[in-house]
Backbone as JSON Lines, residues from 0, in Angstrom:
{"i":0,"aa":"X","n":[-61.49,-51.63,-50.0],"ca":[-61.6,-53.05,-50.27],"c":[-60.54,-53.84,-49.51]}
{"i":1,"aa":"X","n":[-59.25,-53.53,-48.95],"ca":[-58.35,-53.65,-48.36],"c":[-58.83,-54.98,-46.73]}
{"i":2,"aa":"X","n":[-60.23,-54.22,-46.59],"ca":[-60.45,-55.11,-45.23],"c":[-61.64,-56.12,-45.65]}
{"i":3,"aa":"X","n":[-61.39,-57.02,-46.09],"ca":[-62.56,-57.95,-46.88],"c":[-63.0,-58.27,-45.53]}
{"i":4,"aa":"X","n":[-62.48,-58.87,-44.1],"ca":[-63.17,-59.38,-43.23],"c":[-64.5,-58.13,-42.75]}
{"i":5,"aa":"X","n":[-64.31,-57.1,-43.03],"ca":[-65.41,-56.41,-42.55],"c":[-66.65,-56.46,-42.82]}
{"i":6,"aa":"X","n":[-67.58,-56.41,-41.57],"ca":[-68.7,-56.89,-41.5],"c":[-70.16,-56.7,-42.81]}
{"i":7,"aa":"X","n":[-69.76,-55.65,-43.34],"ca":[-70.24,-55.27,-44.44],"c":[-69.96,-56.14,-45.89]}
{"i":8,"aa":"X","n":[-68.96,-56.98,-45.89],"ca":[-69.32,-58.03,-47.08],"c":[-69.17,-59.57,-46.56]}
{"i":9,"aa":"X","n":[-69.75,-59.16,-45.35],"ca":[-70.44,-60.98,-44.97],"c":[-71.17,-61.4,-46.4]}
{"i":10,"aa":"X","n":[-72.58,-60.7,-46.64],"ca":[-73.32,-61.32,-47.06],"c":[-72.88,-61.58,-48.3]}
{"i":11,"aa":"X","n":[-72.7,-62.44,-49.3],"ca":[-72.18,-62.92,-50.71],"c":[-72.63,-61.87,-51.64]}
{"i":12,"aa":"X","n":[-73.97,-61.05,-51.58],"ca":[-74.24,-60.91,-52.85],"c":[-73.43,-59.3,-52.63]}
{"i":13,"aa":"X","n":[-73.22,-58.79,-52.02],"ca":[-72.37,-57.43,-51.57],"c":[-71.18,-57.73,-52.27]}
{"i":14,"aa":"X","n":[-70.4,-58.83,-52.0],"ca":[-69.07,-59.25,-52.61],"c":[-68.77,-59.41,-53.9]}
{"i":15,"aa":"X","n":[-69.94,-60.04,-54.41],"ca":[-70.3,-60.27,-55.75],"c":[-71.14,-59.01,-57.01]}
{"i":16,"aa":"X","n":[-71.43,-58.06,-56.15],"ca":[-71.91,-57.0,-57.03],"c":[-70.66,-55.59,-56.7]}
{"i":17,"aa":"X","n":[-69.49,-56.22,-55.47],"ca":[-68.56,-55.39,-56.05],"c":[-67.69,-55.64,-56.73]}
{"i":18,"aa":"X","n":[-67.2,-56.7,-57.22],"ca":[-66.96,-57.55,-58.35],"c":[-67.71,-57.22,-59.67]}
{"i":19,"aa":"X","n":[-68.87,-57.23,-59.85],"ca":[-69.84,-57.14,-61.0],"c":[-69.37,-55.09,-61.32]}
{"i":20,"aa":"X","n":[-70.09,-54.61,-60.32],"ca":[-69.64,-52.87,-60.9],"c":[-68.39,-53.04,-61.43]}
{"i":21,"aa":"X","n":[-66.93,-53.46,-60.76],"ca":[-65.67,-53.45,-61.35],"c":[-65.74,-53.8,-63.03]}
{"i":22,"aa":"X","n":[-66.04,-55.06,-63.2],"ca":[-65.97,-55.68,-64.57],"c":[-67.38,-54.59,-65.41]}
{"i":23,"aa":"X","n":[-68.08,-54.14,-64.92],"ca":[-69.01,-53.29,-65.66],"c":[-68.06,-52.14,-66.36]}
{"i":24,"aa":"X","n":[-67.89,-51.41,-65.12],"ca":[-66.73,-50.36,-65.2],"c":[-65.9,-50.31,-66.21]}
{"i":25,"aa":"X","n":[-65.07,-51.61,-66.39],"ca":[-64.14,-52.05,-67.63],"c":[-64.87,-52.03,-68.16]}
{"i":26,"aa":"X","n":[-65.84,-52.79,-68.56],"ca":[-66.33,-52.54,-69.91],"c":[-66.81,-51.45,-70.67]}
{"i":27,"aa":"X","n":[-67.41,-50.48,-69.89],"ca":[-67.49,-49.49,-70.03],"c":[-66.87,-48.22,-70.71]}
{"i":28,"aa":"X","n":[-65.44,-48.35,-70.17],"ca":[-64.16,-47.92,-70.55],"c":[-63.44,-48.31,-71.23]}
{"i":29,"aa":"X","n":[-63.61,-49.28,-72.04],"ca":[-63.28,-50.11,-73.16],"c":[-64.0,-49.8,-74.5]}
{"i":30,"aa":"X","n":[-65.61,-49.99,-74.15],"ca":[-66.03,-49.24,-74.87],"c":[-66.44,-47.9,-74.89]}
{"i":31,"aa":"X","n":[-65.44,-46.89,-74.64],"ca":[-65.7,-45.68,-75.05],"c":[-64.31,-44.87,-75.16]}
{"i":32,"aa":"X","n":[-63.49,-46.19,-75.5],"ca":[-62.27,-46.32,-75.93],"c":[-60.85,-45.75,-75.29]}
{"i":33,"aa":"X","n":[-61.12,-45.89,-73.74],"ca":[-59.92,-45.55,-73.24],"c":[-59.18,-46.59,-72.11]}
{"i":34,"aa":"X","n":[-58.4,-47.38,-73.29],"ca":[-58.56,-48.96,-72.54],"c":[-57.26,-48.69,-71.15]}
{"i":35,"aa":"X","n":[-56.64,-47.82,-71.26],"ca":[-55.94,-47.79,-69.9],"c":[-56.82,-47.86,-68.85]}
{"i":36,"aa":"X","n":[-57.94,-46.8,-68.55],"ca":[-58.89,-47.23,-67.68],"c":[-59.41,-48.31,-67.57]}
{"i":37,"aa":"X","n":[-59.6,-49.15,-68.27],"ca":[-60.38,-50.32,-68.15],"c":[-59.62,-51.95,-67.78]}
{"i":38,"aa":"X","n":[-58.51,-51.65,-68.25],"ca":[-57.43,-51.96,-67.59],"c":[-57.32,-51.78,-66.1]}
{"i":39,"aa":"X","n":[-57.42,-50.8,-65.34],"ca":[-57.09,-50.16,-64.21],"c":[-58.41,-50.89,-63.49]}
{"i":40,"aa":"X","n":[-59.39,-50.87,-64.11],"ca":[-60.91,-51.15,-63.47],"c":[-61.05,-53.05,-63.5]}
{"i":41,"aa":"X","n":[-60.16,-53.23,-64.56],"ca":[-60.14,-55.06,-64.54],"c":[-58.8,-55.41,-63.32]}
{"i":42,"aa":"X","n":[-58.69,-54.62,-63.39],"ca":[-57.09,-54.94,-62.27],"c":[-57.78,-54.67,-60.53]}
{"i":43,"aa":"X","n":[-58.83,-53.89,-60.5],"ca":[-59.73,-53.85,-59.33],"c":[-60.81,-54.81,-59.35]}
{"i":44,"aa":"X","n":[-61.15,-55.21,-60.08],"ca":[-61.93,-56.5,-60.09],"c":[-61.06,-57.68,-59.62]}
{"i":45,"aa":"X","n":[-59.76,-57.77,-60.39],"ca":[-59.21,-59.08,-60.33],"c":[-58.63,-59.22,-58.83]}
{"i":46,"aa":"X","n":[-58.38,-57.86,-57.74],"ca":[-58.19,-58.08,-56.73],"c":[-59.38,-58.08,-55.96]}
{"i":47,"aa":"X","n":[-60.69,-57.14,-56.54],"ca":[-61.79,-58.1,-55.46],"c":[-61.67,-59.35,-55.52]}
{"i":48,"aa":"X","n":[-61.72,-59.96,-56.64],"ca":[-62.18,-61.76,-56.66],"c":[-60.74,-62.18,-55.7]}
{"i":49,"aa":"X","n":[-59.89,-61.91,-55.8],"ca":[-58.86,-62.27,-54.9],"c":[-58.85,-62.09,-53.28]}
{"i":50,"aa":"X","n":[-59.73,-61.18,-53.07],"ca":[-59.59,-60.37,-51.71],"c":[-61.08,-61.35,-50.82]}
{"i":51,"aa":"X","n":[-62.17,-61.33,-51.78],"ca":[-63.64,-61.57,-51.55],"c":[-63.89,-63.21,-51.72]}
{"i":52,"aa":"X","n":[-62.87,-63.45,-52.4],"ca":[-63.7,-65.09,-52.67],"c":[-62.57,-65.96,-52.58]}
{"i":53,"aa":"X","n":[-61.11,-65.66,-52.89],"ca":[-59.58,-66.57,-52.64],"c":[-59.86,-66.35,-51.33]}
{"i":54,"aa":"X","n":[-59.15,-65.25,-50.39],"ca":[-59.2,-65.03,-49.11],"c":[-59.78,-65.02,-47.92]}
{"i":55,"aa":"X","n":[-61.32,-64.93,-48.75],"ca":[-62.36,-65.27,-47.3],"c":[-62.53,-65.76,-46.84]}
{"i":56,"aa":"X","n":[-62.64,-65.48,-45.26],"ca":[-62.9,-66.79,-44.66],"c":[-64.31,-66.73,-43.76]}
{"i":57,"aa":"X","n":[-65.75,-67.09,-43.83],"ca":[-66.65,-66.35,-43.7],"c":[-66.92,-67.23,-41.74]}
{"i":58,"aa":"X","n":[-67.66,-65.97,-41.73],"ca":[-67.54,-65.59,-39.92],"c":[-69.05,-67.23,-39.54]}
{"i":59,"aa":"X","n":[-68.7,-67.94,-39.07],"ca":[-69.8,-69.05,-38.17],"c":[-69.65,-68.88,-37.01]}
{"i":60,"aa":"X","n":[-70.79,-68.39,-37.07],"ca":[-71.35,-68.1,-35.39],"c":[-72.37,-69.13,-34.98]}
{"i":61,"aa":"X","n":[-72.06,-70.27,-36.16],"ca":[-73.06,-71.37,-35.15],"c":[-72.43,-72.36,-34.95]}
{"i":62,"aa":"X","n":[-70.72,-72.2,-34.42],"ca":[-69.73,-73.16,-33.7],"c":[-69.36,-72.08,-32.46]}
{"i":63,"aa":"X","n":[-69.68,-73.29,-31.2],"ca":[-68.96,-73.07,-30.0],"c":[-68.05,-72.67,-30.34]}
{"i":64,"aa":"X","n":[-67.4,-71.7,-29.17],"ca":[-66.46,-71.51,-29.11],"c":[-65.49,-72.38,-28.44]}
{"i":65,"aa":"X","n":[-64.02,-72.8,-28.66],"ca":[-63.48,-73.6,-27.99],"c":[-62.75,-73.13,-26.93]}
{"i":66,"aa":"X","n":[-63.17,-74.42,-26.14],"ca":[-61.94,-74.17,-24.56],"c":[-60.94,-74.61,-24.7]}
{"i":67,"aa":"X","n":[-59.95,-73.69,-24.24],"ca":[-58.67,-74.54,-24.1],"c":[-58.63,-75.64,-22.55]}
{"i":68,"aa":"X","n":[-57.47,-76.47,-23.31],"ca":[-57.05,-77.42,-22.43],"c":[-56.47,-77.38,-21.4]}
{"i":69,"aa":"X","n":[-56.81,-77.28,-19.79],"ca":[-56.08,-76.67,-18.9],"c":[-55.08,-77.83,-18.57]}
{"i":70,"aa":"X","n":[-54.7,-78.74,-18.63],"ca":[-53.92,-79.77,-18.47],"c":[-54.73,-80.41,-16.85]}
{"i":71,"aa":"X","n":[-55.47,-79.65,-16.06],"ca":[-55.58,-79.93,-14.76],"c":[-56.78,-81.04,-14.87]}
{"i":72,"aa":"X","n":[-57.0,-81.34,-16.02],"ca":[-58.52,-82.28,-16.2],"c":[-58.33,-83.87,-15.26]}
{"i":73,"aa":"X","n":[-59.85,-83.7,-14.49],"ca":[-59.55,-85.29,-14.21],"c":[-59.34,-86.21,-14.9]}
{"i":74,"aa":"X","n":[-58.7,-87.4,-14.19],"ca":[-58.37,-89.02,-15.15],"c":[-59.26,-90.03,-14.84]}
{"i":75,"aa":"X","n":[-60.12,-90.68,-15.21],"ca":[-60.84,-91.99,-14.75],"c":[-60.38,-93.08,-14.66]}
C-alpha cells in the first residue's frame, strides 16, 4: 500500500474496496473477540484512507503537457 501512485489504484473503486476489506477485517476481529487484531486492521484502514484519498493526486492525461519558457521568445 506504501505506493498509492501506482497504476493499479487509479481507478476509485480499487481504493475504496481496499479501504472497505480493511474496516471489514476489523470488524470481523472484533467480533470474534480478539480486539488487538482489529485494532491492527483499523490502523490499516486508517492509513489507506490517508495514503488513497488525503494523498492522492490522480494522474490527467487530458492536460498538455507544459513547455518551458526558453527566455529566447520573440517580442512584438
Amino acid at each position: 500500500m506504501k505506493d498509492y501512485e501506482h497504476p493499479f489504484f487509479r481507478p476509485l473503486w480499487r481504493r475504496v474496496a481496499v479501504v472497505a476489506v480493511c474496516v471489514i477485517w476489523a470488524g470481523i476481529e472484533f467480533a470474534s473477540g480478539t480486539p488487538f487484531w482489529g485494532v491492527i486492521a483499523l490502523g490499516f484502514a486508517a492509513y489507506a484512507v490517508w495514503q488513497f484519498f488525503y494523498l492522492y493526486k490522480p494522474v490527467d492525461g487530458a492536460k498538455p503537457p507544459v513547455e518551458p519558457k526558453t527566455g529566447a521568445e520573440p517580442k512584438e
